[in-house]
FILUMVO-279035 format. One record per residue (C-alpha): x negated, y, z negated; residue in three letters. Coordinates in steps of 0.5 Angstrom, whole numbers, padded with zeros to 4 digits, always signed. Example, Ala and Ser with C-alpha at 12.3 -4.5 7.8 and 13.67 -1.06 7.14 Angstrom:
BEGIN
-0025-0009-0016ALA
-0027-0002-0014SER
% end
This chain:
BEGIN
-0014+0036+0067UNK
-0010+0031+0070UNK
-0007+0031+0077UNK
+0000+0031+0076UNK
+0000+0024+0081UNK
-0004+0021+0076UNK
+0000+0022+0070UNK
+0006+0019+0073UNK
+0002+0012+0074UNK
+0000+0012+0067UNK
+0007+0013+0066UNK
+0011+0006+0064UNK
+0017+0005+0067UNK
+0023+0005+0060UNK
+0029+0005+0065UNK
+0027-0002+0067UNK
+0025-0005+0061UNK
+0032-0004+0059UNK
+0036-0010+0062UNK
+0030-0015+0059UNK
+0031-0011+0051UNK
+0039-0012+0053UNK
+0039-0019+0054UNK
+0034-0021+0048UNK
+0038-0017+0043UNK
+0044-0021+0046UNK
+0040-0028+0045UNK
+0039-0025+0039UNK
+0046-0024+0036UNK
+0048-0031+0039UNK
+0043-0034+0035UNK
+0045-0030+0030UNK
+0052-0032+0031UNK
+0051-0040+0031UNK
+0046-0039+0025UNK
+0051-0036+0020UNK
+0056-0042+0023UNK
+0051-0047+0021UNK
+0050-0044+0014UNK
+0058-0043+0013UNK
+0058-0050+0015UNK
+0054-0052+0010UNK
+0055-0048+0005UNK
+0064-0051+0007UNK
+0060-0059+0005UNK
+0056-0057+0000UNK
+0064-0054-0004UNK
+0068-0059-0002UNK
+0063-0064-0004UNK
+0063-0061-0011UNK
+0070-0060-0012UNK
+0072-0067-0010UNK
+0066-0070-0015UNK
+0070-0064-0020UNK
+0077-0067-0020UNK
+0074-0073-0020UNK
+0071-0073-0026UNK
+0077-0071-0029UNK
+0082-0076-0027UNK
+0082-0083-0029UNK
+0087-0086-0023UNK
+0082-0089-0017UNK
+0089-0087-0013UNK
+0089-0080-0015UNK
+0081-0081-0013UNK
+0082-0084-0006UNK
+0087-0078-0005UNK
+0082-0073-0007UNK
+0077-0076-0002UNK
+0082-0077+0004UNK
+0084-0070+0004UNK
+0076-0067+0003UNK
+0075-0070+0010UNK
+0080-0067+0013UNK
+0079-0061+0010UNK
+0072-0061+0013UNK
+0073-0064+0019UNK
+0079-0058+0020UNK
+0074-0053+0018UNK
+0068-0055+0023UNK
+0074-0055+0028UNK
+0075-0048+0026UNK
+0068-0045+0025UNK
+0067-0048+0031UNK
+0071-0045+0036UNK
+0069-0038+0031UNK
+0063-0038+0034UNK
+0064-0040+0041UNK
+0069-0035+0042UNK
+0064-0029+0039UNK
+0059-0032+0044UNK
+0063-0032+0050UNK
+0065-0024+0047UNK
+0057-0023+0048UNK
+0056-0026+0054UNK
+0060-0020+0057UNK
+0067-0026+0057UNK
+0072-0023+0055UNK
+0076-0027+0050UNK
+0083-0024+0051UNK
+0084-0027+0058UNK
+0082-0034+0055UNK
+0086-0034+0049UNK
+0093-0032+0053UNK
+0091-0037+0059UNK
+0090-0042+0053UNK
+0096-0040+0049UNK
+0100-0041+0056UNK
+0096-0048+0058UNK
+0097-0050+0050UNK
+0106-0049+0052UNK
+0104-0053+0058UNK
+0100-0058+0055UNK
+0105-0059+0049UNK
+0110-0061+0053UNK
+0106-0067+0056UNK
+0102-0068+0050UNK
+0109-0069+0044UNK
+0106-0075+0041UNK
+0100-0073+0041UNK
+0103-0067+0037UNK
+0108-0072+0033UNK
+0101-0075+0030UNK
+0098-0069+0027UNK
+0105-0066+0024UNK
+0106-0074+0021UNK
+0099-0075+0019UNK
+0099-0068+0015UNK
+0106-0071+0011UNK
+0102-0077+0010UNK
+0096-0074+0007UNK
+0101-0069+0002UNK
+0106-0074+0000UNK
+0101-0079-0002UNK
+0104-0084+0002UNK
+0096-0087+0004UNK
+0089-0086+0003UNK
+0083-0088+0004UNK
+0082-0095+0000UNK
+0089-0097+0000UNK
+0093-0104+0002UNK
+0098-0102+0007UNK
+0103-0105+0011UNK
+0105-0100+0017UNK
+0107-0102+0025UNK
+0108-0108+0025UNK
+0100-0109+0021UNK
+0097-0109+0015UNK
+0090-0110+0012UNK
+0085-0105+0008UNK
+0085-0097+0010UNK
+0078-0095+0013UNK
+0079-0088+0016UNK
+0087-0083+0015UNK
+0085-0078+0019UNK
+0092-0072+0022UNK
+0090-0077+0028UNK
+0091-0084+0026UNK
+0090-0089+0020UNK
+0084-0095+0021UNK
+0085-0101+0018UNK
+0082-0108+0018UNK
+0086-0115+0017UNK
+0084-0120+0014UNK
+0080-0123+0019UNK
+0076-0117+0020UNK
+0080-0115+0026UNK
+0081-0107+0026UNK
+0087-0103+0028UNK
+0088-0096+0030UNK
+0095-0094+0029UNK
+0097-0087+0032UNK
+0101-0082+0026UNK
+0106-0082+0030UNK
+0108-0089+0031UNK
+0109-0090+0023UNK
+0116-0090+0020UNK
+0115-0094+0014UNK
+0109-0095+0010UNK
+0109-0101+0005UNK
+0103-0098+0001UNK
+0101-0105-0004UNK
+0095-0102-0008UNK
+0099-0097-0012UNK
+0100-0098-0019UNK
+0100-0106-0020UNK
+0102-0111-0016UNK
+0104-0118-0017UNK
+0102-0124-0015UNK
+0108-0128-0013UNK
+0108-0137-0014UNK
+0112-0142-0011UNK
+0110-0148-0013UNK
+0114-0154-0008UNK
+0115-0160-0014UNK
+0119-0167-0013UNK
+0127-0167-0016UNK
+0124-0172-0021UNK
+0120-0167-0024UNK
+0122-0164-0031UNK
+0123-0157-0030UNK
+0122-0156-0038UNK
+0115-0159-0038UNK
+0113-0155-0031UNK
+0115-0148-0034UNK
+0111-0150-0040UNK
+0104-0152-0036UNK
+0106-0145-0031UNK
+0105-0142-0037UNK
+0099-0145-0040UNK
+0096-0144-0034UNK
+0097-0136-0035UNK
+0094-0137-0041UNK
+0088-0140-0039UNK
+0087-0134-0034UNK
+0088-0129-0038UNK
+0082-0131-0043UNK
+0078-0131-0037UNK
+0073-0127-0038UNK
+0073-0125-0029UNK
+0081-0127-0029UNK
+0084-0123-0035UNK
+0081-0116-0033UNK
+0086-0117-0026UNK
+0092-0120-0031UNK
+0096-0114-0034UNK
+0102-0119-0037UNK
+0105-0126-0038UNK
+0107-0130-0032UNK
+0115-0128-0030UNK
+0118-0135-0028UNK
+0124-0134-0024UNK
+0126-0141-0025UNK
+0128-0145-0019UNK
+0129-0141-0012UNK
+0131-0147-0008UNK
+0133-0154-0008UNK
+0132-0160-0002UNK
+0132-0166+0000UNK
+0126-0169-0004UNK
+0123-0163-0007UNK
+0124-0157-0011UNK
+0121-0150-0011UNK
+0121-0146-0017UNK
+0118-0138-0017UNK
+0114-0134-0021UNK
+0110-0129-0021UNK
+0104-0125-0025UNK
+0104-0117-0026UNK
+0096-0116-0023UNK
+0092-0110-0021UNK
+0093-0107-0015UNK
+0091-0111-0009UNK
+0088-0117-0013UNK
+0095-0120-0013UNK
+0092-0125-0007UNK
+0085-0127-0011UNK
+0089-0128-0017UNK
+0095-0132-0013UNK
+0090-0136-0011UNK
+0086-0138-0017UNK
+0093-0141-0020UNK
+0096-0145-0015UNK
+0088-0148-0015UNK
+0089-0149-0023UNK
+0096-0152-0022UNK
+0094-0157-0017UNK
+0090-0159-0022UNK
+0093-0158-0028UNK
+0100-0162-0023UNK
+0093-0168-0022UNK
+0093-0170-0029UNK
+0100-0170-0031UNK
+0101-0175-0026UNK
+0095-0179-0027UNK
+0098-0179-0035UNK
+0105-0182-0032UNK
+0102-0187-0028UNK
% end
């Protein structure tokens, strides 16, 4: 039989080990608590991703489209943010910090901040009623704060959107009051012809519209051309010249392109009438 001494040696020491069992089982839940993060993350994306490839299949409007794709973003930035802060706060209740205290210095620094910080809240209450409203989307042709170009990026923060030499904008949600949106349904391409008082105005409307017909039988051109070309007649009359004002109901944002291809037409078309006269 043992010595009582001995046995005692023998012994292992549990009461010590438990501080060390405690800290893995609290590493354990934190990893717990960021992995469940991490699926619902994921699990958040792959939903939305398939809802939006849902409702788009089932709409035929390319705006109805870019709408879809603009709030999908920022339904899943909004739920990163969340989960995010979800997580961080558990963490922090596992590592013995209690969240009350920081929830209610945070809700006292968010009336403090709030204050300094109106813009910044004008800009996300702006861009939430821009996304609702529909009044842009990702893809759109818009003209807003003294800007316009193409529409890269609508978030509750700011709108993107690169001009035409390839400058990029960021305009703050809040600075917005007016929103020219010139990508939605159609548009026209308007045209402003400059011709000599001699010119007679019968045979200029005739070549106008000769060479809206050309345009129209294209095979690229007329796809961009949804009707004739509206003439408006003569806009202004100088000295030594005439302006006559047209214009042709296109697709949205191809009313430059097609503006562009008629004016190059009719320089032509204008080249041989004179030529005949002479």
């Amino acid at each position: 039989m043992f010595p009582t001494r001995r046995i005692n040696d023998m012994m292992f020491d549990f009461d010590a080990l438990n501080p060390w069992l405690g800290t893995g089982r609290t590493f354990g839940r934190i990893f717990l608590i960021w992995l469940l993060a991490g699926i619902s993350l994921g699990f958040l994306r792959r939903l939305l991703t398939a809802f939006r490839d849902h409702i788009v299949t089932r709409t035929t409007e390319l705006r109805d489209s870019r709408r879809i794709g603009t709030l999908t973003s920022v339904f899943r930035y909004t739920s990163n943010v969340v989960i995010t802060a979800m997580a961080a706060m558990l963490t922090m209740s596992e590592l013995g910090i209690s969240v009350a205290p920081v929830i209610a210095t945070a809700g006292v620094a968010g009336i403090a901040v709030g204050f300094g910080a109106q813009s910044l809240v004008k800009d996300f209450f702006s861009g939430l009623f821009l996304l609702i409203e529909n009044q842009v989307s990702e893809g759109d042709t818009i003209e807003a704060a003294g800007k316009s170009g193409y529409v890269e990026r609508v978030t509750l923060r700011h709108i993107r959107i690169r001009d035409y030499d390839g400058s990029v904008h960021f305009i703050p949600n809040g600075m917005i009051t007016t929103v020219t949106n010139k990508s939605r349904d159609f548009a026209y391409a308007i045209i402003d012809l400059n011709v000599p008082r001699s010119e007679d105005m019968e045979t200029l409307f005739a070549a106008m519209r000769r060479t809206s017909d050309e345009m129209r039988q294209d095979t690229v051109l007329g796809s961009l051309i949804l009707d004739d070309i509206d003439i408006a007649g003569v806009e202004k009359i100088e000295a030594a010249s005439v302006n006559v004002r047209g214009r042709i109901k296109v697709i949205p944002a191809k009313q430059w392109h097609v503006r562009h291809e008629f004016l190059r037409r009719m320089k032509i078309t204008l080249d041989e009438m004179r030529a005949k006269e002479g």
